[in-house]
Residue frames as a rotation matrix with the C-alpha (Angstrom) as fourth column:
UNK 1
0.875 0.428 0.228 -40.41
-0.444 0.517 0.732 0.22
0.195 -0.742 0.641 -44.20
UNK 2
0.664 -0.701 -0.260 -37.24
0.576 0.701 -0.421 -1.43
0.477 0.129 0.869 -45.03
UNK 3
-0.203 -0.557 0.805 -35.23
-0.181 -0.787 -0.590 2.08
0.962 -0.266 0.059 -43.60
UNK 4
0.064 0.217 0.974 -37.25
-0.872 -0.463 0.161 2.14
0.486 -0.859 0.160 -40.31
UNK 5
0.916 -0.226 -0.331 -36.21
0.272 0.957 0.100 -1.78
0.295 -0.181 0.938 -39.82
UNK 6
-0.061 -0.956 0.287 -32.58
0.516 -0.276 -0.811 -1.12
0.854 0.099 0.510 -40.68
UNK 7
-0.058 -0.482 0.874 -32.59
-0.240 -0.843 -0.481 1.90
0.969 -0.237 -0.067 -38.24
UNK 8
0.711 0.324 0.624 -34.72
-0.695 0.186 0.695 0.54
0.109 -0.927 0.358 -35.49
UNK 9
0.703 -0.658 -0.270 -31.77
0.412 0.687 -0.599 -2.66
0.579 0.310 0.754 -36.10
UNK 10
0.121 -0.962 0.247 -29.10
0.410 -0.178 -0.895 -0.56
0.904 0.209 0.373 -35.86
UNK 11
0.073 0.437 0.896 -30.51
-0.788 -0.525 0.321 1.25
0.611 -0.730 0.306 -32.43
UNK 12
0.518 0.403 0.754 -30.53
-0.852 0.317 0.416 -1.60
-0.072 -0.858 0.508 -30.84
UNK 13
0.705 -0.697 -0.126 -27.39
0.532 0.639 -0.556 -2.97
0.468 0.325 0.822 -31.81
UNK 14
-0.309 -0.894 0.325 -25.65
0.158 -0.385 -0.909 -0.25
0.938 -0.230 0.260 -30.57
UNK 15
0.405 0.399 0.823 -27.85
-0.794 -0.293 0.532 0.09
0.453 -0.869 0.198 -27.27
UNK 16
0.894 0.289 -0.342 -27.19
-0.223 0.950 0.218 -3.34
0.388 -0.119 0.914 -26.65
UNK 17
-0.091 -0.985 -0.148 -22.89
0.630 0.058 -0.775 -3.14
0.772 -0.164 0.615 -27.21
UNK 18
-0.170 -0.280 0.945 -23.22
-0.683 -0.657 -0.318 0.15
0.710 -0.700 -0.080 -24.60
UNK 19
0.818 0.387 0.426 -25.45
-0.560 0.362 0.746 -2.13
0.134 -0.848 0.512 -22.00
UNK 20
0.885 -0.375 -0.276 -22.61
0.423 0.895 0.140 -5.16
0.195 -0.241 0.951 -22.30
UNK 21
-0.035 -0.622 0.782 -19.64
-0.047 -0.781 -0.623 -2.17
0.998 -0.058 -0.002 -21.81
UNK 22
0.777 0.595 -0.204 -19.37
0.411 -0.234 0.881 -2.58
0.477 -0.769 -0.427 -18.05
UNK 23
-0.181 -0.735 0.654 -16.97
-0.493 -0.507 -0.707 -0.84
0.851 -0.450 -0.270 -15.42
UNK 24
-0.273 -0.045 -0.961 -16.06
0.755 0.609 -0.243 -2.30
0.597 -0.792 -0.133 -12.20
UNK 25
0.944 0.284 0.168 -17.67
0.041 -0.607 0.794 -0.13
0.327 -0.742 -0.585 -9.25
UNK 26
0.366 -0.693 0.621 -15.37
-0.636 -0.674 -0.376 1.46
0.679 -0.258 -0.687 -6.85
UNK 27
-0.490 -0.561 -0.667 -12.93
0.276 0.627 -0.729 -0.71
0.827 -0.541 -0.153 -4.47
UNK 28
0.720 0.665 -0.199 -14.14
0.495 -0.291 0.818 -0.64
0.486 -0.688 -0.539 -1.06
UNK 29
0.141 -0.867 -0.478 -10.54
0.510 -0.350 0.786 0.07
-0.849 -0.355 0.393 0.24
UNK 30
0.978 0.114 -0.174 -9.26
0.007 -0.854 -0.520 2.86
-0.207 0.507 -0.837 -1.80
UNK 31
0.281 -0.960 0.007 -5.43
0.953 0.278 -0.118 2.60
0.111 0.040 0.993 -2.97
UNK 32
0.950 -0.311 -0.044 -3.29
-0.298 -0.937 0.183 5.28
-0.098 -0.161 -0.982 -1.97
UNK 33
0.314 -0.947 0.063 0.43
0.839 0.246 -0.485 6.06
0.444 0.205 0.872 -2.27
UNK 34
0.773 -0.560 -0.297 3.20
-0.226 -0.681 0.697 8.31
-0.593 -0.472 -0.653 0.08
UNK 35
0.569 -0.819 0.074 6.41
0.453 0.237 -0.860 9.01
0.687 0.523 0.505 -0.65
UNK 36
0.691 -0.438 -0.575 9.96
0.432 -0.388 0.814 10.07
-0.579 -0.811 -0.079 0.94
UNK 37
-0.975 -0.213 -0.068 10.43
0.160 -0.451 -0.878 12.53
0.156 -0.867 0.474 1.01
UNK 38
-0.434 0.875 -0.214 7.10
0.510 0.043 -0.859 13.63
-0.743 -0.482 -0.465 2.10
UNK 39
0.134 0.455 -0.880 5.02
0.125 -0.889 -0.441 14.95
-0.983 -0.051 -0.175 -0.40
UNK 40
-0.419 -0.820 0.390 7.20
0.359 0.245 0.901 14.39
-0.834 0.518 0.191 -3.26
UNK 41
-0.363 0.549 0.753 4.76
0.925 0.313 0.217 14.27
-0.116 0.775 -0.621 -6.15
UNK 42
0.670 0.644 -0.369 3.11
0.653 -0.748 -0.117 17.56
-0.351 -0.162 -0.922 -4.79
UNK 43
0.238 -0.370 -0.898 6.06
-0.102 -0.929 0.356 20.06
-0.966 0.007 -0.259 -4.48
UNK 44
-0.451 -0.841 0.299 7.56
0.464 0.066 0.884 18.93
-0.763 0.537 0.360 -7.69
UNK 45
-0.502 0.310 0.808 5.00
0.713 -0.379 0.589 20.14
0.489 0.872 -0.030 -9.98
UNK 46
0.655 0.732 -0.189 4.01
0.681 -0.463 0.567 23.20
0.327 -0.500 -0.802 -6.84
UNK 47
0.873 -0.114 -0.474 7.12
0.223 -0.771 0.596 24.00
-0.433 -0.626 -0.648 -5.83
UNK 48
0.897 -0.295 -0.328 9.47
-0.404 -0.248 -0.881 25.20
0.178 0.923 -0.342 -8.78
UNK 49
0.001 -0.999 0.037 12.91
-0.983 -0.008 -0.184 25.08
0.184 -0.036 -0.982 -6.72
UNK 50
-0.350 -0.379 0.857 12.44
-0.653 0.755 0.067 21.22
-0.672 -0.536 -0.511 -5.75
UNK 51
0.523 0.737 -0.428 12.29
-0.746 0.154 -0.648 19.83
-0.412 0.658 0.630 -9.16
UNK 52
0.106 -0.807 -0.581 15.32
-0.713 0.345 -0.610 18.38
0.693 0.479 -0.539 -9.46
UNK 53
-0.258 -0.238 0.937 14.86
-0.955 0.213 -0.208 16.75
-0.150 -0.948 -0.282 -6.47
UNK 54
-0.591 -0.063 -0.804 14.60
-0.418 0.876 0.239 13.06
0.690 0.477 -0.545 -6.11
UNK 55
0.674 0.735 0.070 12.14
-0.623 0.515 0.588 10.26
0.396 -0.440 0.806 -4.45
UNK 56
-0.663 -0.673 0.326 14.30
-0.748 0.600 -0.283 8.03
-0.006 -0.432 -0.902 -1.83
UNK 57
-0.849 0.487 0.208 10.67
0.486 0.872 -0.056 5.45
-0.208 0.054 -0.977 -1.70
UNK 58
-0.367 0.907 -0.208 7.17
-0.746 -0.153 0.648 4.79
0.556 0.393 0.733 -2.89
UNK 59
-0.797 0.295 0.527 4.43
0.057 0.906 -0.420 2.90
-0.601 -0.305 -0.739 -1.19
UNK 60
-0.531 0.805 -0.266 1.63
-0.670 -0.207 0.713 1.96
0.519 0.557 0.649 -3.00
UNK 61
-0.863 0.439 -0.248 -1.48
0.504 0.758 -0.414 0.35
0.007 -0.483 -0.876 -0.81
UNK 62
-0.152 0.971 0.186 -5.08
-0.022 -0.191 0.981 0.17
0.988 0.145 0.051 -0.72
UNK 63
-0.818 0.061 0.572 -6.94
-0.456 -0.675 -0.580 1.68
0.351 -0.735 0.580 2.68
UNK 64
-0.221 0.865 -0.450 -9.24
0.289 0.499 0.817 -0.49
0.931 0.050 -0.361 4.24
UNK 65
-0.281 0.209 0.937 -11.46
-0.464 -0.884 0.058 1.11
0.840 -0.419 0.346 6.98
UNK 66
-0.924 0.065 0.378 -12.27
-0.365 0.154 -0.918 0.34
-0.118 -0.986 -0.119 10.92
UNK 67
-0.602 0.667 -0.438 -15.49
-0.328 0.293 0.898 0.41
0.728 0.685 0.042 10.66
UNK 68
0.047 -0.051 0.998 -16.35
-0.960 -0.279 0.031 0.02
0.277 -0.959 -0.062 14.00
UNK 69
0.684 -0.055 -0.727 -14.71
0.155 0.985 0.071 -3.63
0.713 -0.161 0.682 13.82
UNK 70
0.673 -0.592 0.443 -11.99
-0.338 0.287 0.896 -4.94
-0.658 -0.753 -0.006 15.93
UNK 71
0.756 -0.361 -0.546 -9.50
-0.605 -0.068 -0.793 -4.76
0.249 0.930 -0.269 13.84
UNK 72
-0.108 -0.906 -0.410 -6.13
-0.798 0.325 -0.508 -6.58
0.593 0.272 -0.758 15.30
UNK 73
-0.542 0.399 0.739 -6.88
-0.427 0.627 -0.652 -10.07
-0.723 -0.670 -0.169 17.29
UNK 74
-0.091 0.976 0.199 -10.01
-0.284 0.166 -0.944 -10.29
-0.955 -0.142 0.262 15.24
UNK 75
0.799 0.150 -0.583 -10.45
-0.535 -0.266 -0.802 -8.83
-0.275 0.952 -0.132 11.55
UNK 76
0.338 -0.755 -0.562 -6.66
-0.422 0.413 -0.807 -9.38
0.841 0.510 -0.179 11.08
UNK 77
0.880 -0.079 -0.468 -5.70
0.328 0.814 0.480 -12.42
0.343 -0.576 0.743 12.86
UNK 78
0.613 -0.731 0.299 -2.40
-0.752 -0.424 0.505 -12.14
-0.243 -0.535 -0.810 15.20
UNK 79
-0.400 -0.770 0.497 0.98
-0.199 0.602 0.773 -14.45
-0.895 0.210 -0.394 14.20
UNK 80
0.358 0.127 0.925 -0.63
0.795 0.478 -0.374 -14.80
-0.489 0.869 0.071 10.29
UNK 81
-0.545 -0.830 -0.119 0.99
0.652 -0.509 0.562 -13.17
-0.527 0.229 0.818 7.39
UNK 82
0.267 0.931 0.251 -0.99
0.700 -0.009 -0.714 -10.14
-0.662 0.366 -0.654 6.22
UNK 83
0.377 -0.023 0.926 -1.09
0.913 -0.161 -0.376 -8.09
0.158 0.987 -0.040 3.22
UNK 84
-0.546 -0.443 -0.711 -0.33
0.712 -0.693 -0.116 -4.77
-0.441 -0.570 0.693 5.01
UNK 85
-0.717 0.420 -0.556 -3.75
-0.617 -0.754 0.226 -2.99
-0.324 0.505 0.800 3.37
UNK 86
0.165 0.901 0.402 -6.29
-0.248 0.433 -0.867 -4.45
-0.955 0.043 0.295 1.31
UNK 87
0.906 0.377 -0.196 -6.88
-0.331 0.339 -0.880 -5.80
-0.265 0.862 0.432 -2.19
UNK 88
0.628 -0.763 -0.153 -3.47
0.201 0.349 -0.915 -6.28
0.752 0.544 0.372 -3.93
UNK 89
0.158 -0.640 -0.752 0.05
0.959 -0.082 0.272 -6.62
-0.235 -0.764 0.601 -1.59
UNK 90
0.742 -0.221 -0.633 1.57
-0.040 -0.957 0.287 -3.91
-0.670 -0.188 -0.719 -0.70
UNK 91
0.819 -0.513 0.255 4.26
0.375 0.143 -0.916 -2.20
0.434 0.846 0.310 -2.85
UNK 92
0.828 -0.414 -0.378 7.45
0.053 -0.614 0.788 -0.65
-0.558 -0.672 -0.487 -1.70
UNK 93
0.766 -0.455 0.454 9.79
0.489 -0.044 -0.871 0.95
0.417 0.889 0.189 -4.16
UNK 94
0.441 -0.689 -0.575 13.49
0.452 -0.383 0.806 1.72
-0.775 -0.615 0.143 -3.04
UNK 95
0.830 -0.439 -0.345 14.91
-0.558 -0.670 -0.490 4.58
-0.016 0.599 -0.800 -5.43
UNK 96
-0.082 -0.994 -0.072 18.61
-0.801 0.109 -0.588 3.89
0.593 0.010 -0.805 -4.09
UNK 97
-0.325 -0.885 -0.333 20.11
0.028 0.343 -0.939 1.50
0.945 -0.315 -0.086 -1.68
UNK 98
0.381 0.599 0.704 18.53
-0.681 -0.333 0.652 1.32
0.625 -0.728 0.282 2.10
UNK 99
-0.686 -0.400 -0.607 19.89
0.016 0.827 -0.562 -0.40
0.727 -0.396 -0.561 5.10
UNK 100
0.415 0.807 0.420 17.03
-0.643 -0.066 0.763 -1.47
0.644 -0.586 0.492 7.55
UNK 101
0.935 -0.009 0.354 17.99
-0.287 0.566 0.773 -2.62
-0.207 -0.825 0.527 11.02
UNK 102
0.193 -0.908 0.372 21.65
-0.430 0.263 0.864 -3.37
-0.882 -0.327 -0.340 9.82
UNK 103
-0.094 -0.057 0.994 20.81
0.812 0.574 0.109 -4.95
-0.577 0.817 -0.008 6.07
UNK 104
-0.665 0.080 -0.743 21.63
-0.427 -0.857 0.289 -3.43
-0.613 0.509 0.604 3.02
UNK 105
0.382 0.848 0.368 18.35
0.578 0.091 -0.811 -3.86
-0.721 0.522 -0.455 0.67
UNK 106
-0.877 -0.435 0.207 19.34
0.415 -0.464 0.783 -2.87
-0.244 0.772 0.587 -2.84
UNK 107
-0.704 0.331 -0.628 17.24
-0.516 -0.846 0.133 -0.72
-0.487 0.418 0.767 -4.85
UNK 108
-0.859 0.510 -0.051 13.75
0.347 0.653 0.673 -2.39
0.377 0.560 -0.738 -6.54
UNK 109
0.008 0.966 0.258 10.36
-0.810 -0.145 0.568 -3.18
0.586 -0.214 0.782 -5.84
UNK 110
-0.956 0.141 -0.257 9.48
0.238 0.883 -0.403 -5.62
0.170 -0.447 -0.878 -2.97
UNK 111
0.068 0.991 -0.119 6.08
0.309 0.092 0.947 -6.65
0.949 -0.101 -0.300 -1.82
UNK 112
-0.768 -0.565 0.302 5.32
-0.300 -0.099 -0.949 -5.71
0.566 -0.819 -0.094 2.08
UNK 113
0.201 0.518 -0.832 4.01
0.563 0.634 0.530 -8.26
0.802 -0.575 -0.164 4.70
UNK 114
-0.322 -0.112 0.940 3.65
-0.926 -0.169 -0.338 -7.80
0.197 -0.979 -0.050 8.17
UNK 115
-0.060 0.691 -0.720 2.58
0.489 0.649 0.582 -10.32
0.870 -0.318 -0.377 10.61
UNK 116
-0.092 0.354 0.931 1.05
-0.646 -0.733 0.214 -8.40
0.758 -0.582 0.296 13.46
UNK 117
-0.240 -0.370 -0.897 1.28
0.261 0.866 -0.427 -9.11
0.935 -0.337 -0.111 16.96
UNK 118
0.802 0.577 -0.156 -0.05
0.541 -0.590 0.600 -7.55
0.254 -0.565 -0.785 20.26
UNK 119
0.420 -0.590 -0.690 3.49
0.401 -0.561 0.724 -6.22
-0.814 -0.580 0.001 21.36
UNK 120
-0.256 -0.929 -0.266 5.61
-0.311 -0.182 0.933 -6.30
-0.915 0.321 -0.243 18.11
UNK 121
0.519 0.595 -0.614 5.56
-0.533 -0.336 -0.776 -6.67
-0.668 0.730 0.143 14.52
UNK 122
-0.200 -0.737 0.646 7.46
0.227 0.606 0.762 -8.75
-0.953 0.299 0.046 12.10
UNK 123
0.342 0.180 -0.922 8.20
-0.681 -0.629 -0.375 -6.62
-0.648 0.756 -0.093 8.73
UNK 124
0.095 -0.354 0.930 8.66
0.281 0.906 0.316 -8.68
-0.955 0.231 0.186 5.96
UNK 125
0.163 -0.034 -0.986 10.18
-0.913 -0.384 -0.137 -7.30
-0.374 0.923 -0.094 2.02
UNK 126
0.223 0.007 0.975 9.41
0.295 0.953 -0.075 -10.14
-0.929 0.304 0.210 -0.60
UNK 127
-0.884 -0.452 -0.116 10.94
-0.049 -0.157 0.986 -10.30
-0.464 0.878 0.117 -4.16
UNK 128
-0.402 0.770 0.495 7.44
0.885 0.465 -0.003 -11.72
-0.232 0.437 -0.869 -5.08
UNK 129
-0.537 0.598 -0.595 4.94
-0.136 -0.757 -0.639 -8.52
-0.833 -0.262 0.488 -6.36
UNK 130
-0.524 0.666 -0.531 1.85
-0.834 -0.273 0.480 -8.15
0.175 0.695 0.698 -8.37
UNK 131
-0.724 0.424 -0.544 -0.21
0.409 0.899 0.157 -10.73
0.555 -0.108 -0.825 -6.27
UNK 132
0.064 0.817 0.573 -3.58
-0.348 -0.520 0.780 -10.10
0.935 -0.249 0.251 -5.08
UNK 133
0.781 0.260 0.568 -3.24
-0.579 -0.041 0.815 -10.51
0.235 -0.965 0.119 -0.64
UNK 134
0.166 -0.814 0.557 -1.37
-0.978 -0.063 0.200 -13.08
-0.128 -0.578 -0.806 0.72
UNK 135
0.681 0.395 0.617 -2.61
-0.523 0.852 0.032 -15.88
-0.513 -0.344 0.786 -0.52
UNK 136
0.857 -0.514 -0.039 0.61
0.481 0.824 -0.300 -16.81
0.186 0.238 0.953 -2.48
UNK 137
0.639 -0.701 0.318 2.98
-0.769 -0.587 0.251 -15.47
0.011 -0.406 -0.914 -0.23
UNK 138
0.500 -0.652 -0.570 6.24
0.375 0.756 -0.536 -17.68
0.781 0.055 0.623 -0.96
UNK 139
0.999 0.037 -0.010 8.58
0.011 -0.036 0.999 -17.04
0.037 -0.999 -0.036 2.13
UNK 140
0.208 -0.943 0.260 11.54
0.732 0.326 0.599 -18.55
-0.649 0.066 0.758 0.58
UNK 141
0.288 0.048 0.956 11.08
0.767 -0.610 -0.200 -15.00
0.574 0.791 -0.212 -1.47
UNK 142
0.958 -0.025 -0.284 11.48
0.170 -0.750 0.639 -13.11
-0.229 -0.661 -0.715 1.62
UNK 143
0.354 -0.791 0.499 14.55
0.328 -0.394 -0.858 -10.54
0.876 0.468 0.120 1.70
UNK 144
-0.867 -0.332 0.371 14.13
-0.152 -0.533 -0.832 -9.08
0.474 -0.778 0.412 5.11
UNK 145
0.212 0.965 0.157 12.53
-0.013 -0.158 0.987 -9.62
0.977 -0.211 -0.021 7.99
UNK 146
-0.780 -0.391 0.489 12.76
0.007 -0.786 -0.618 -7.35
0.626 -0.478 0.616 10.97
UNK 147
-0.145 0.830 -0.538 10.84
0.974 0.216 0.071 -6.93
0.175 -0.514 -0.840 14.36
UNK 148
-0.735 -0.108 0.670 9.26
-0.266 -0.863 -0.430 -3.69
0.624 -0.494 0.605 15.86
UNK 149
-0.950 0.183 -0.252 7.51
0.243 -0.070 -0.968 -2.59
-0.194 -0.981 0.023 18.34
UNK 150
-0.324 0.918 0.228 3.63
0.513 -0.031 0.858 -2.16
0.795 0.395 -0.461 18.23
UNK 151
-0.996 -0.055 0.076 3.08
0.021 -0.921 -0.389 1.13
0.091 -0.386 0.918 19.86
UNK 152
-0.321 0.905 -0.278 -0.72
0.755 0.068 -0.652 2.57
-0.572 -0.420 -0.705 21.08
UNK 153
-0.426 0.132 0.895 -2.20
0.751 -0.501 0.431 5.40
0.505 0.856 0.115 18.92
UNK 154
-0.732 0.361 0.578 -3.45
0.364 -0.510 0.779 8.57
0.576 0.780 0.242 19.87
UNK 155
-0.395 0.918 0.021 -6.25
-0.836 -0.350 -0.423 8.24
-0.381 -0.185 0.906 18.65
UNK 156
0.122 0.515 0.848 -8.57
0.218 0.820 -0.529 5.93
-0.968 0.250 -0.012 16.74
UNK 157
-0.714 -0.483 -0.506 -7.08
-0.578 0.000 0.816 5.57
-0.395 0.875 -0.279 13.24
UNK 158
0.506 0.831 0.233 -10.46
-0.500 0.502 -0.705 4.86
-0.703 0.240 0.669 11.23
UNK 159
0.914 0.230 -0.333 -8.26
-0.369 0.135 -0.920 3.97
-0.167 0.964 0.208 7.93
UNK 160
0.602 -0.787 0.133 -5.14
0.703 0.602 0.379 1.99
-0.379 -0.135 0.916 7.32
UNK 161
0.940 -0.308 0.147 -2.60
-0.222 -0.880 -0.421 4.44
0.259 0.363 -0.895 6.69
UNK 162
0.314 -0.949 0.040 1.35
0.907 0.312 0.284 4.52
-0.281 -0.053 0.958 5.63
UNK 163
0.984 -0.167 -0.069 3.06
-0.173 -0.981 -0.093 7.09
-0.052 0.104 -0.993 5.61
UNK 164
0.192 -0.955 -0.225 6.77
0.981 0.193 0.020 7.86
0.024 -0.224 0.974 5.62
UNK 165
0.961 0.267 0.070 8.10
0.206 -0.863 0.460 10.71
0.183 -0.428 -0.885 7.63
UNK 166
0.079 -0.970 0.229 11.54
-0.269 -0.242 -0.932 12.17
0.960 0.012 -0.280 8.42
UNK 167
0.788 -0.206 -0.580 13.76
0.582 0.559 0.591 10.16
0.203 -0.803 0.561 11.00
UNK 168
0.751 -0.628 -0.203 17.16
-0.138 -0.450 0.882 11.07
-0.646 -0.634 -0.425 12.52
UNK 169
-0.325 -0.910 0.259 20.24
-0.137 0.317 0.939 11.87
-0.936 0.269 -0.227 10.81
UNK 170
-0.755 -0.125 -0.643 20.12
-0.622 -0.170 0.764 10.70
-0.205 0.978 0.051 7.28
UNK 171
-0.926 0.239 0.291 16.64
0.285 0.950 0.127 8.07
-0.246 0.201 -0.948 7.90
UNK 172
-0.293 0.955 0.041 13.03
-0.599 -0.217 0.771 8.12
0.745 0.202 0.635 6.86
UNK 173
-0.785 0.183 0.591 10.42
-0.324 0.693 -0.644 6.39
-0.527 -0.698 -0.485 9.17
UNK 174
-0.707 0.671 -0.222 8.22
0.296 0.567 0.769 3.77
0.642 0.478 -0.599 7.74
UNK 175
-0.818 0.475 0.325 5.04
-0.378 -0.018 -0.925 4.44
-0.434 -0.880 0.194 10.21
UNK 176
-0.673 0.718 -0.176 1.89
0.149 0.365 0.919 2.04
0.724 0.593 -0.352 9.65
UNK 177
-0.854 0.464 0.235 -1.19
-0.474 -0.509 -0.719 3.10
-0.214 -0.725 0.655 11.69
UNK 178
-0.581 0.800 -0.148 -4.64
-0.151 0.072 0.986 1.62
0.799 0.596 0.079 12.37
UNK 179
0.653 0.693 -0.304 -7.37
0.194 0.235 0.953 1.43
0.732 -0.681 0.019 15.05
UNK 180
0.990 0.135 -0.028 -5.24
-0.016 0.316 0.949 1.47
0.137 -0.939 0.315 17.76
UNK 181
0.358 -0.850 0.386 -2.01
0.402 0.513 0.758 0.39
-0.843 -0.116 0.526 16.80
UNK 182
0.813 -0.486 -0.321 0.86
-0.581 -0.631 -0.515 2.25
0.048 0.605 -0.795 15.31
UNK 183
0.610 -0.712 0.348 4.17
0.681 0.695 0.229 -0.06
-0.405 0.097 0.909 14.24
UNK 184
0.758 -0.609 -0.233 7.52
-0.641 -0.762 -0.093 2.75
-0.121 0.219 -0.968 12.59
UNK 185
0.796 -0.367 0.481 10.00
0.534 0.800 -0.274 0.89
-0.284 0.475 0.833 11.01
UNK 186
0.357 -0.686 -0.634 13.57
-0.165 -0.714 0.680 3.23
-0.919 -0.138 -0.368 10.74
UNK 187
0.628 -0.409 0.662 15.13
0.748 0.554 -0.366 3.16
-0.217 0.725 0.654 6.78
UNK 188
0.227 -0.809 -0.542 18.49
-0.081 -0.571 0.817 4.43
-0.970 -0.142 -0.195 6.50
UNK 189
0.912 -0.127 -0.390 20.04
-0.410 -0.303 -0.860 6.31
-0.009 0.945 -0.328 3.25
């Protein structure tokens, strides 16, 4: 009797530790990451002869979807600073050296803001990173901040989406896309 105590015990000691074991569920926005050159990550371990090659940037950001909302004006507010994605800030990782618009930007990690406007954009690289949205954006952290243009899509971009594509001459293009509105940002080597 004293065995089938002990065992039935021990069952339900260890059922118990599994049940308190949870896992967060999935994100609703999904993180994703690009690189420049395009692709990077892929060819190197697909395409033998570009191994030696090098990354020039990384973005790392989470994908938050349309949804059939209104997404600029509305969702994200116009003239506030916004995370450029969902959950944690954005990342941007400069291998080398980059001059945007006319500044050289040394080599690191910076966080990336935007504040979104109907015509134009205000890009915004912060020393600050590893902070969950915007809510402790510091300003006086800012490194660069640059206008573009806010362009029309398309189409209907359902998902937030960065990319970086190949620019003139020796640049990459930042391009951020969503609902409606596409914003390209030029970064020279």
């Amino acid at each position: 009797m004293k065995k089938i105590c002990s065992i039935i015990l021990f069952f339900t000691l260890f059922l118990t530790s599994i049940q308190a074991q949870t896992f967060k569920g999935l994100d609703k926005s999904p993180m994703d990451r690009t690189y420049y050159p395009p692709d990077f990550a892929h060819d190197r371990k697909f395409a033998p002869e570009k191994v030696g090659e090098k990354a020039f940037i990384r973005v790392t950001y989470s994908r938050p979807a349309k949804k059939d909302r209104e997404v600029f004006g509305k969702l994200i507010p116009f003239d506030k600073v916004w995370r450029t994605g969902a959950n944690e800030s954005t990342e941007i990782k400069f291998y080398q050296d980059v001059v945007i618009q006319g500044k050289k930007i040394s080599a690191g990690t910076y966080s990336l803001f935007t504040i979104p406007k109907a015509t134009e954009w205000t890009i915004i690289l912060n020393s600050d990173v590893d902070w969950w949205g915007a809510y402790s954006y510091d300003e006086t952290k800012d490194v660069l901040r640059v206008n573009v243009p806010a362009k029309k899509a398309e189409t209907v971009i359902e998902n937030f989406t960065i990319q970086l594509a190949k620019g003139n001459d020796n640049t990459a293009l930042l391009q951020l896309g969503w609902d409606t509105t596409v914003v390209e940002l030029p970064i020279g080597f």
